[in-house]
C-alpha positions as CSV (number, residue, x, y, z in Angstrom):
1,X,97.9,53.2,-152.6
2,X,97.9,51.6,-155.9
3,X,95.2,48.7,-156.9
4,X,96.3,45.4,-155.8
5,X,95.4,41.7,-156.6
6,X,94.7,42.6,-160.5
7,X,97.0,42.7,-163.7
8,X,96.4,45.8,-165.6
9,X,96.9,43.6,-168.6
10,X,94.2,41.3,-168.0
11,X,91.5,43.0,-169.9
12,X,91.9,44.6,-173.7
13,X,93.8,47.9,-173.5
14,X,92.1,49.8,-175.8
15,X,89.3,48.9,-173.5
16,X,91.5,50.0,-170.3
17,X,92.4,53.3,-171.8
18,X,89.0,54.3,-172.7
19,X,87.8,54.0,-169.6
20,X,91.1,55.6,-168.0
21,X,89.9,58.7,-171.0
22,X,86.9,58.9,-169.2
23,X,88.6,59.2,-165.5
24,X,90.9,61.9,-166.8
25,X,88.0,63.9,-168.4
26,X,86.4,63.9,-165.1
27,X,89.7,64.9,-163.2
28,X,89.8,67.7,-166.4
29,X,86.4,68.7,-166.0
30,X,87.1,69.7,-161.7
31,X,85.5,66.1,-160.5
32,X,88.0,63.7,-158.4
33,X,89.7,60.8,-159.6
34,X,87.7,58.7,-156.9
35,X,84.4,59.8,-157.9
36,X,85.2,59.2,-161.3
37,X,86.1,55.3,-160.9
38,X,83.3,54.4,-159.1
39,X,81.5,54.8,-162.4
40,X,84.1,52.6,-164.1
41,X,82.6,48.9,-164.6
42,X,83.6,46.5,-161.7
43,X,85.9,44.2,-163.6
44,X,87.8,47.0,-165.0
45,X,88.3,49.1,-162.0
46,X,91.5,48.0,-160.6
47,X,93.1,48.1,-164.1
48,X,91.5,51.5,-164.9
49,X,92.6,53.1,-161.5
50,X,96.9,51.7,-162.4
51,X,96.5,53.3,-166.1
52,X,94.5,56.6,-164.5
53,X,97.2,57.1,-161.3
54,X,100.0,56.6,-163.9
55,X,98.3,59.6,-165.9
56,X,97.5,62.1,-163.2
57,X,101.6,61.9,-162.2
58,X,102.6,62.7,-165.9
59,X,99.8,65.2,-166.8
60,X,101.6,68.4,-166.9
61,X,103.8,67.2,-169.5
62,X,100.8,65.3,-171.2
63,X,99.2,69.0,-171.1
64,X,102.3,70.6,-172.7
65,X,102.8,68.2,-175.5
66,X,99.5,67.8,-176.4
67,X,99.8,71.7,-177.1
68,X,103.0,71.8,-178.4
69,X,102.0,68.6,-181.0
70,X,98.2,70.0,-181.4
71,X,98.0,73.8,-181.2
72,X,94.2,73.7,-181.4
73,X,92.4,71.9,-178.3
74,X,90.3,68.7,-179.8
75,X,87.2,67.7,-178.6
76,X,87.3,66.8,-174.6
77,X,87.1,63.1,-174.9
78,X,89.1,63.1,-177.8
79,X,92.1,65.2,-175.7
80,X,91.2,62.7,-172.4
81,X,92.3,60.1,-174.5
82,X,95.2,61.6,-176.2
83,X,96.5,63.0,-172.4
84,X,96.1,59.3,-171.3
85,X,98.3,57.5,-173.9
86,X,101.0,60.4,-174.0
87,X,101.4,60.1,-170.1
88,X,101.7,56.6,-170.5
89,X,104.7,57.6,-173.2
90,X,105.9,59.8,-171.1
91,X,110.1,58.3,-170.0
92,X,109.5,57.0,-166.4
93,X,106.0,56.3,-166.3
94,X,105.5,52.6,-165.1
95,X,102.9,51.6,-167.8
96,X,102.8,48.1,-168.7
97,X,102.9,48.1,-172.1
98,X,105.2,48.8,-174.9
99,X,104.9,52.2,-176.9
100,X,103.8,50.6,-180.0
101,X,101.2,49.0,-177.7
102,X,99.8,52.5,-176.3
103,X,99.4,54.0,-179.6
104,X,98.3,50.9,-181.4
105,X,95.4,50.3,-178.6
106,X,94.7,54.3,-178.1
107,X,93.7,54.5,-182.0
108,X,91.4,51.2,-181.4
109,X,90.0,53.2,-178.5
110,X,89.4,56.3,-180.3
111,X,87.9,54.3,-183.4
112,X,85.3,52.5,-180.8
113,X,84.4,55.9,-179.8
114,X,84.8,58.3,-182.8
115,X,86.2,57.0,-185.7
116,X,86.6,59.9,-187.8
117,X,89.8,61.2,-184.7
118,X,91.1,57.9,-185.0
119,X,93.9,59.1,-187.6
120,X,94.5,62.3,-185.6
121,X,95.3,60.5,-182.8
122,X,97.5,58.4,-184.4
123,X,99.3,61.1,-185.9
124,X,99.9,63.0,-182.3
125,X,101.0,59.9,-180.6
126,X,103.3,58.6,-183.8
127,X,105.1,61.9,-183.6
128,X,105.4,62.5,-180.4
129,X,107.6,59.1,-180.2
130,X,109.6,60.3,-182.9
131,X,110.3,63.8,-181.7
132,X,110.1,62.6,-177.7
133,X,113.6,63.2,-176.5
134,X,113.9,66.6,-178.1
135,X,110.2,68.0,-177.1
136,X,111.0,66.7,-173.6
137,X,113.9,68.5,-173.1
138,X,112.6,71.8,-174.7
139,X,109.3,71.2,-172.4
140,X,111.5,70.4,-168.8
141,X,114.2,73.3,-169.5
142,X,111.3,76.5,-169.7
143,X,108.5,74.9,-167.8
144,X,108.9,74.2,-164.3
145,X,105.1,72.4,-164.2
146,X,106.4,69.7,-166.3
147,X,110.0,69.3,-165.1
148,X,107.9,68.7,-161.7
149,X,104.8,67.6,-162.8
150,X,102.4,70.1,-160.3
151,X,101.3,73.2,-161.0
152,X,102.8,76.2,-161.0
153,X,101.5,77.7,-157.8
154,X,101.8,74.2,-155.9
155,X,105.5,74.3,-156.5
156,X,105.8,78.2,-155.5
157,X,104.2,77.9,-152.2
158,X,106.2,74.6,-151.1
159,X,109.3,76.7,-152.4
160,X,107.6,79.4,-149.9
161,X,107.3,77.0,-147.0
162,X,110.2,74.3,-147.2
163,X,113.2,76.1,-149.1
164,X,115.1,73.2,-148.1
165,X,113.0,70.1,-149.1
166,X,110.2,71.5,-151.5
167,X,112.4,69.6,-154.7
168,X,112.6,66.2,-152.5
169,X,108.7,66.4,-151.6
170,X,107.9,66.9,-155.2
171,X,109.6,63.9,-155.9
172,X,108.1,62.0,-153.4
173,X,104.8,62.8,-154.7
174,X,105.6,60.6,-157.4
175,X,106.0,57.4,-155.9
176,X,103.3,54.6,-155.3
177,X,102.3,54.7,-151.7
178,X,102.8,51.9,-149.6
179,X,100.2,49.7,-147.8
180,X,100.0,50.6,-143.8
181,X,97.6,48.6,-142.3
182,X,96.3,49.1,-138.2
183,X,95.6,46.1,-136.2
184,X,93.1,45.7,-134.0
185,X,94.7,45.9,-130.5
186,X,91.4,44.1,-129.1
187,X,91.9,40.9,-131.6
188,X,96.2,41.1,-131.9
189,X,99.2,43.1,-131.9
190,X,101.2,44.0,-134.7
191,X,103.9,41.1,-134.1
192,X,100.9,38.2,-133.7
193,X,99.0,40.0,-136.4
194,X,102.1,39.5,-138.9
195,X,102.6,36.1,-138.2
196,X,98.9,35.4,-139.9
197,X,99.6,37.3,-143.0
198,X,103.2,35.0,-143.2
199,X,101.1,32.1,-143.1
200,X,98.6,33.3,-145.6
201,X,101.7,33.9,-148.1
202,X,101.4,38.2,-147.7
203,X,104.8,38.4,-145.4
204,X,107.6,39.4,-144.7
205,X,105.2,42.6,-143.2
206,X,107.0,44.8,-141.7
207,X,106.7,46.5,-137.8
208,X,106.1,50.2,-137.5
209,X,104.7,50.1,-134.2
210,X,102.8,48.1,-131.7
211,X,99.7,48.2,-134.0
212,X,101.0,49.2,-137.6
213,X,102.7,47.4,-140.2
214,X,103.8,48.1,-144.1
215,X,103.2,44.9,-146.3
216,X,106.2,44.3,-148.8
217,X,103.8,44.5,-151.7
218,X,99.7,45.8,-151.7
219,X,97.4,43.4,-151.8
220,X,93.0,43.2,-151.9
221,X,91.6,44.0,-148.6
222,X,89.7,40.4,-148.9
223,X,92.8,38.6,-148.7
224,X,93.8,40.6,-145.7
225,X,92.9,37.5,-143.0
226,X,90.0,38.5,-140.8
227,X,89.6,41.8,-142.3
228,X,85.8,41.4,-142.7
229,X,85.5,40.2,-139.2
230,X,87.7,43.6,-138.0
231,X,91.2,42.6,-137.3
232,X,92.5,45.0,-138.8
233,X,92.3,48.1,-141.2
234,X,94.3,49.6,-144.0
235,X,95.5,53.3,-142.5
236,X,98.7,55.3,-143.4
237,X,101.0,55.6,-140.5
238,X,100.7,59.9,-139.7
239,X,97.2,59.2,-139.7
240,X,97.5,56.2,-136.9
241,X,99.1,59.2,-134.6
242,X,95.7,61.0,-134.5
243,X,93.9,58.5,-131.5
244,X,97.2,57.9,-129.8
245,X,97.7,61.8,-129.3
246,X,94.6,62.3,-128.0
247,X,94.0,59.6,-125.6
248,X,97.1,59.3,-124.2
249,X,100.6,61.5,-123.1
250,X,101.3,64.7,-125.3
251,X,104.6,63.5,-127.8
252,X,106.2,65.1,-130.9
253,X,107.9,61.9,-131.5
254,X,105.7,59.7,-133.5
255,X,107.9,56.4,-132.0
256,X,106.7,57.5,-129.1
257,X,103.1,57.8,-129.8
258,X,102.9,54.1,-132.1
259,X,104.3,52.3,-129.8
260,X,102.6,51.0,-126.2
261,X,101.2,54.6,-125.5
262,X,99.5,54.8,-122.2
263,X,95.8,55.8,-122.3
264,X,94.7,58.8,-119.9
265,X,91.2,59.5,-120.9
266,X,89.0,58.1,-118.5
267,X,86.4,55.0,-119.4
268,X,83.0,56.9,-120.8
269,X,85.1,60.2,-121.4
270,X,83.1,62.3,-123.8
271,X,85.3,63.0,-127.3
272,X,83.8,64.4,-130.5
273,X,85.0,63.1,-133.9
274,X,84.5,66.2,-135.6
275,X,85.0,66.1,-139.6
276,X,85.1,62.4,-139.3
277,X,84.3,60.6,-142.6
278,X,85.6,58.1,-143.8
279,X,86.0,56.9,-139.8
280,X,89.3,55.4,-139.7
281,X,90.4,57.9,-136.9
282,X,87.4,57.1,-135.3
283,X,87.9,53.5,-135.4
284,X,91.4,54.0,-134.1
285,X,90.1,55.8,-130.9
286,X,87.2,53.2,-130.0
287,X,89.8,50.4,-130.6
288,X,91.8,51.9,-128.1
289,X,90.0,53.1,-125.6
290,X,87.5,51.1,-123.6
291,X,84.0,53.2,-122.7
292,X,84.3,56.4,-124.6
293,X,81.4,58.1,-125.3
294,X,82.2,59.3,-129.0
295,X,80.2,61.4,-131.4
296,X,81.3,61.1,-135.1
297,X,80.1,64.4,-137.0
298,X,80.6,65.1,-140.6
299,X,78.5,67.7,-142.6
300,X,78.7,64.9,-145.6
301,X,76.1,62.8,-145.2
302,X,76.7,60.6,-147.7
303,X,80.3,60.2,-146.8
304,X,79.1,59.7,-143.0
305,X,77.5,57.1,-143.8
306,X,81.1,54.8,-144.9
307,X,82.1,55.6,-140.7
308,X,78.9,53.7,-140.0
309,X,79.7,51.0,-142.3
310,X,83.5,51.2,-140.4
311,X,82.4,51.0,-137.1
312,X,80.3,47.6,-138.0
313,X,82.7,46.3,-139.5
314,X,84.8,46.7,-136.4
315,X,82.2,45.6,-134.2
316,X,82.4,49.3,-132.4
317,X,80.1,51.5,-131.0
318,X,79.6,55.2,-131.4
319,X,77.1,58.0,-132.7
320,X,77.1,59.3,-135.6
321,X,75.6,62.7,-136.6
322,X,75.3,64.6,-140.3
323,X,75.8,68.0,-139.4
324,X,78.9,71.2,-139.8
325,X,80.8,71.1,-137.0
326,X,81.3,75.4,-137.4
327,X,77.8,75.4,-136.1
328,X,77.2,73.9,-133.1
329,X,73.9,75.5,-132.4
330,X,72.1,72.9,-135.0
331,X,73.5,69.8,-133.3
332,X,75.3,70.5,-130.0
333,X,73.2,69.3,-126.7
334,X,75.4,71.4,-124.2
335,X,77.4,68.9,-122.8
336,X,81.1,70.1,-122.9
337,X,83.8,67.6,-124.4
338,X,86.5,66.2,-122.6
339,X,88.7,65.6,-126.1
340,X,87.7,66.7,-129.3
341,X,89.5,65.4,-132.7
342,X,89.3,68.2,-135.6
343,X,90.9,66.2,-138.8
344,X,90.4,69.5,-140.6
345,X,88.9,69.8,-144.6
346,X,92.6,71.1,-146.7
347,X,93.8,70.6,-149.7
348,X,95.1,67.0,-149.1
349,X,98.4,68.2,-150.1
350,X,100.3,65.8,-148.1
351,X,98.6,62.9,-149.6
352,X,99.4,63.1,-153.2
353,X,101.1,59.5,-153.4
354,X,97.8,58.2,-152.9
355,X,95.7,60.5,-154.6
356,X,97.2,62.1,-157.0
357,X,94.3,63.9,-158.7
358,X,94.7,66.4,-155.7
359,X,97.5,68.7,-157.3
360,X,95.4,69.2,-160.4
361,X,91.7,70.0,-158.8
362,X,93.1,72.2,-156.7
363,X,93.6,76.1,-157.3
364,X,95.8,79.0,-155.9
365,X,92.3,80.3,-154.0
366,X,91.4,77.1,-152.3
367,X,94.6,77.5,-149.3
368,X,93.0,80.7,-148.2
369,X,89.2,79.4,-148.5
370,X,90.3,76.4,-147.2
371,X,92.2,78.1,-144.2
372,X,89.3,80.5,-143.5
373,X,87.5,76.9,-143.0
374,X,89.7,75.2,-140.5
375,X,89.7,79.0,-138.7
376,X,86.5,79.1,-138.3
377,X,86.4,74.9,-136.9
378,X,88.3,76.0,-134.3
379,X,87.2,79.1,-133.6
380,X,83.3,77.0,-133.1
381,X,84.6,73.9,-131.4
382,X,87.5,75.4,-128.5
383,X,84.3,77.1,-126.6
384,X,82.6,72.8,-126.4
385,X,86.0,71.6,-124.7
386,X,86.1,71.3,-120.6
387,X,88.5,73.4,-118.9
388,X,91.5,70.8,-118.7
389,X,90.6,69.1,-122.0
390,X,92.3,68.6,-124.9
391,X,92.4,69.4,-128.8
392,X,94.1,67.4,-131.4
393,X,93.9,69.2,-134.6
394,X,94.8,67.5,-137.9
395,X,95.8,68.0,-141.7
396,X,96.8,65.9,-144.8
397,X,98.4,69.0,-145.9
398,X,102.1,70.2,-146.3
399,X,101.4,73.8,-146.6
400,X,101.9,75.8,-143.5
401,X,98.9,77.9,-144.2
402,X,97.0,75.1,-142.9
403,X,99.2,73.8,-140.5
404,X,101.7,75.8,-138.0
405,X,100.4,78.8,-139.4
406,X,97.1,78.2,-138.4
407,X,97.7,77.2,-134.9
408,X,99.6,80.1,-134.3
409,X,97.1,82.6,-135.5
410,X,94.2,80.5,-133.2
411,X,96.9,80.8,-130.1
412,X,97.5,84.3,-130.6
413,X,93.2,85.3,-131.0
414,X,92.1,82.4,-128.2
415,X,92.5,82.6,-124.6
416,X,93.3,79.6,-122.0
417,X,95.3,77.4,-124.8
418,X,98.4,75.3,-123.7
419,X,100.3,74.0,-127.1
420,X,101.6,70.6,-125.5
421,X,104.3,68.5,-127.4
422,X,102.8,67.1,-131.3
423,X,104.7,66.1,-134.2
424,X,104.0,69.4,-136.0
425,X,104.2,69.4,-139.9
426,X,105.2,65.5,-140.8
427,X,106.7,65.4,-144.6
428,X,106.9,62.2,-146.5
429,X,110.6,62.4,-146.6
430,X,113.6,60.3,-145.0
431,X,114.6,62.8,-142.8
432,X,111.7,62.8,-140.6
433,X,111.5,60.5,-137.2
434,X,112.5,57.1,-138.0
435,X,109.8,55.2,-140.1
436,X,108.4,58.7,-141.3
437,X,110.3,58.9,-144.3
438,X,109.4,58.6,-148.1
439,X,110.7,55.9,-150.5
440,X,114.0,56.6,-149.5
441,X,113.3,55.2,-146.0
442,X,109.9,55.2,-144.5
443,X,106.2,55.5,-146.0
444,X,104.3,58.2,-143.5
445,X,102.5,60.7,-145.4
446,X,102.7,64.3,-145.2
447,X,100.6,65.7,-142.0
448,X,100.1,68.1,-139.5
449,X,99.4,67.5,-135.7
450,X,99.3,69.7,-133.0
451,X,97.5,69.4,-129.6
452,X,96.2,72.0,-127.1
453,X,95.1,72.0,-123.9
454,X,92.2,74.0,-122.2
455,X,93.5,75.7,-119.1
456,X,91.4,74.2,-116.0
């Protein structure tokens, strides 16, 4: 989701892009995009976060025309800042400036910061606007990374799994993410709950689901009404399927499962929230469910502590732990689970729109390591479940590898597992159940959901 409730433009760009240099050096240096803009001053956050978002889409071609423009790699900072102001150049990105503007400000930046680069830069950037249709179409025609703006291997291995759609997922990476906020069924329903944000001036909003709703335009989670007293949270719509499919009926349609979906786990049922940070599934499941006795495990402690700050916020009770799930002996107390929730680490390839760091901190390796990960989750968690209980397992990934693949190869090495009826792999395309669909259509992100059962 982009940063609401702020104009880019309200502080000095030169002072905007250097702090948007500093983002991207971080991004270039392996760290993530989030991490990196919570060192980023408070007033110039929101701002920082449009420019940096804008960049991360547009760095592959940023990338290749730095190198085509300046054969020899400059100092980091130096190329952060240069990447920044030729992504914001680059034809379709939605900066906010003119291209006199970008250059104009980038050379103040660079002069603040080192002077003596402050005619280098200005020498890239001027050129690059002169010679920008021509390098772009010499860039797009032999390199596939900037025609699609992901790596190399990203675009292989979607070309791998989804012949048919990889080119219109691509695409849909590229487009700001909408803002899907989850009601609180115990203070409203979606229908009550829009009626508020009309009269606080943040409607039309519109109905996904008994509990879910897009707003036309993302706002500041303070103007939200009642958001600090827990009426509701700001979730993307596959990841509001997790609680329903777990309490409730198995369903792949994800109508089915947002809208008045019964709840079958009985009151002070026993669930573990197994990789659970940053605790919005958790919420979901202790909003909808009356008496569960839920354990929220993450082996982050740090991040652990943001489902805490969740569940107050939400006036909700459940236990949290800091601990790895893949090794139960260190935190388990031998009390089987009736559900269990495993929102799996990936590569967060299905979330792209939102953070869109995620295709350039990744690397070819990671699926496998990554896979071996979720493998061994399930391989440690399936022997805590009851007989007759139930496992949802989750991704924000569109690669198979961590998806379908990896249910199948758990079925075929694990005894007593019924697959009951999920939504499978979810893309953030138009042609998925109605509501699911990218820009086009819809605004789910790409997921993966399947459910199994223990035998009794």
């Amino acid at each position: 989701m982009e940063p609401a409730g702020t104009d880019a433009r309200s502080l000095p760009l030169a002072r905007l892009l250097a702090h948007a240099a500093d983002a991207v050096a971080a991004v270039q240096a392996g760290r993530s995009l989030t991490e990196a803009l919570e060192a980023c001053p408070a007033p110039a956050r929101p701002g920082t976060q449009a420019l940096a978002f804008e960049v991360m889409r547009c760095l592959a071609g940023a990338r290749a025309a730095r190198r085509e423009l300046a054969p020899r790699p400059p100092p980091a900072w130096t190329e952060a800042l240069l990447l920044t102001a030729l992504a914001l150049l680059w034809p379709g990105a939605r900066a906010a400036y003119a291209a006199h503007t970008v250059v104009d400000q980038a050379v103040v930046a660079m002069r603040a910061r080192t002077p003596a680069a402050a005619g280098f830069v200005n020498a890239v950037l001027r050129r690059f606007l002169r010679e920008r249709e021509a390098l772009l179409a010499r860039l797009e025609a032999r390199d596939p990374e900037v025609r699609h703006q992901h790596p190399r291997w990203w675009i292989e291995r979607l070309q791998q799994d989804w012949p048919d759609h990889w080119a219109a997922v691509l695409a849909a990476d590229q487009a700001h993410a909408p803002m899907l906020l989850r009601v609180n069924p115990r203070h409203a329903d979606a229908p009550a709950y829009a009626a508020e944000l009309a009269a606080a001036g943040l409607g039309p909003a519109e109905l996904l689901g008994r509990q879910a709703l897009r707003l036309p335009r993302a706002v500041p989670v303070g103007a939200l009404p009642g958001f600090a007293l827990g009426h509701v949270s700001v979730q993307d719509l596959s990841a509001q399927l997790a609680a329903p499919l777990l309490l409730g009926e198995p369903s792949a349609d994800p109508a089915v499962l947002l809208g008045d979906h019964p709840v079958t786990l009985p009151p002070g049922a026993r669930v573990l929230d197994a990789c659970a940070a940053p605790g919005g599934k958790t919420a979901d499941l202790l909003e909808r469910a009356d008496g569960l006795d839920l354990l929220a495990l993450d082996a982050d402690a740090g991040r652990l502590g943001k489902v805490a700050d969740t569940l107050a916020r939400l006036g909700l009770q459940g236990q949290t732990q800091a601990a790895d799930a893949r090794q139960p002996a260190s935190w388990w107390d031998g009390r089987a689970f009736d559900a269990i929730l495993l929102d799996a680490p990936c590569s967060a390839s299905g979330i792209v729109r939102r953070h869109p760091d995620a295709r350039w901190l990744r690397r070819p390796g990671d699926i496998a390591e990554l896979a071996r990960t979720q493998a061994a989750l399930l391989d440690a968690l399936w022997p805590l479940l009851k007989p007759g209980g139930r496992l949802v397992y989750a991704t924000c990934s569109v690669f198979r590898a961590e998806g379908q693949a990896q249910v199948d190869a758990f079925m075929q090495r694990t005894s007593a597992v019924i697959s009951r009826a999920a939504p499978g792999h979810l893309l953030p395309l138009a042609d998925n159940p109605t509501g699911f669909g990218g820009p086009a259509g819809g605004c789910g992100d790409g997921f993966f959901y399947a459910r199994l059962d223990k035998a009794p």
